[in-house]
C-alpha positions as CSV (number, residue, x, y, z in Angstrom):
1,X,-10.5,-22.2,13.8
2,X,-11.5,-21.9,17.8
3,X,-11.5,-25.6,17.7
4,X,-8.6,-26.4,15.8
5,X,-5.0,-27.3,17.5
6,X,-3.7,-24.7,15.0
7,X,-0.4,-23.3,16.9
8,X,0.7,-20.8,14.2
9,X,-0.9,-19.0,11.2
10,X,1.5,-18.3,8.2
11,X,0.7,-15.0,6.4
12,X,1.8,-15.9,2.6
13,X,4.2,-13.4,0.7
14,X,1.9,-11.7,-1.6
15,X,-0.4,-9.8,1.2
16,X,3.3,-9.4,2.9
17,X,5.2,-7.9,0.3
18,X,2.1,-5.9,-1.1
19,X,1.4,-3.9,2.8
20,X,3.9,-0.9,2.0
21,X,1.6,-0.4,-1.7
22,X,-2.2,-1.4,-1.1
23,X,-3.9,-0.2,2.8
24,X,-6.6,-3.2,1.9
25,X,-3.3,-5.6,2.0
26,X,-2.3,-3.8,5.1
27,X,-6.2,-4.1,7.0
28,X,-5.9,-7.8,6.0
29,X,-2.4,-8.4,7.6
30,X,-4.0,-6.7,10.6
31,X,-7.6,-8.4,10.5
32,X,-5.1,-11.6,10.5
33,X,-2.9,-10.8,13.4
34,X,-5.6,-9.8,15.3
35,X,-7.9,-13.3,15.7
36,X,-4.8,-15.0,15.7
37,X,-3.5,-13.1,18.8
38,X,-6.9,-12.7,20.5
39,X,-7.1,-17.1,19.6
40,X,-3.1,-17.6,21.1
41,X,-2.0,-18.5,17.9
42,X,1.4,-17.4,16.6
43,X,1.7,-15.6,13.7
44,X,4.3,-15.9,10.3
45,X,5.1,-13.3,7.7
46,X,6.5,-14.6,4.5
47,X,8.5,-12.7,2.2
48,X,9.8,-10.0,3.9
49,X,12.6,-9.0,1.1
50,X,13.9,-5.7,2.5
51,X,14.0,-3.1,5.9
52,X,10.8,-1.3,5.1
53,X,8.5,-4.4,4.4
54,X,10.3,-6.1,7.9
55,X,9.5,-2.5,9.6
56,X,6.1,-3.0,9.2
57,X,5.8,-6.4,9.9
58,X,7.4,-5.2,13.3
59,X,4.7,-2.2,13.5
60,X,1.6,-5.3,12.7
61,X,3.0,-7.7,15.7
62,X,3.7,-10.3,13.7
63,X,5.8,-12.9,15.6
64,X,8.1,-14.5,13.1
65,X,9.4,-13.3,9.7
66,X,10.7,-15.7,6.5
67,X,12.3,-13.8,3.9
68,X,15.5,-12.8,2.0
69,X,15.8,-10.2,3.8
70,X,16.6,-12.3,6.6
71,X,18.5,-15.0,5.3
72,X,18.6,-16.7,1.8
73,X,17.6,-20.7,1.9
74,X,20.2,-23.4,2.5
75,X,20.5,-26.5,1.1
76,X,21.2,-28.0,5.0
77,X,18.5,-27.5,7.3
């Protein structure tokens, strides 16, 4: 990954929307966030669907958030 021009690491909705019900989900999001931020690489929670799950993305670091929560997708980009 060190060697990589990888500029940002996309954290897929299922560890996302599982961090408020399983710790192991939660140590993962973490273990991720982490090397990314000790490696300078930006970080990208997906499906963040309500306040509590975008709480704890807050609470992890995570840099951006993709999610219902935030905005349904539009046909126009």
């Amino acid at each position: 990954v060190r060697n990589l021009s990888i500029d940002f690491i996309k954290i897929g909705s299922d560890f996302i929307k599982n961090i408020p019900k399983d710790d192991k989900y939660k140590a993962f999001v973490e273990s991720i966030v982490i090397l990314s931020k000790r490696l300078g690489i930006k970080t990208i929670g997906e499906g963040i669907e309500n306040e509590k799950i975008l709480k704890l993305v807050r609470e992890l670091e995570i840099d951006y958030g993709q999610g219902f929560y935030l905005g349904k997708p539009k046909k126009e980009i």
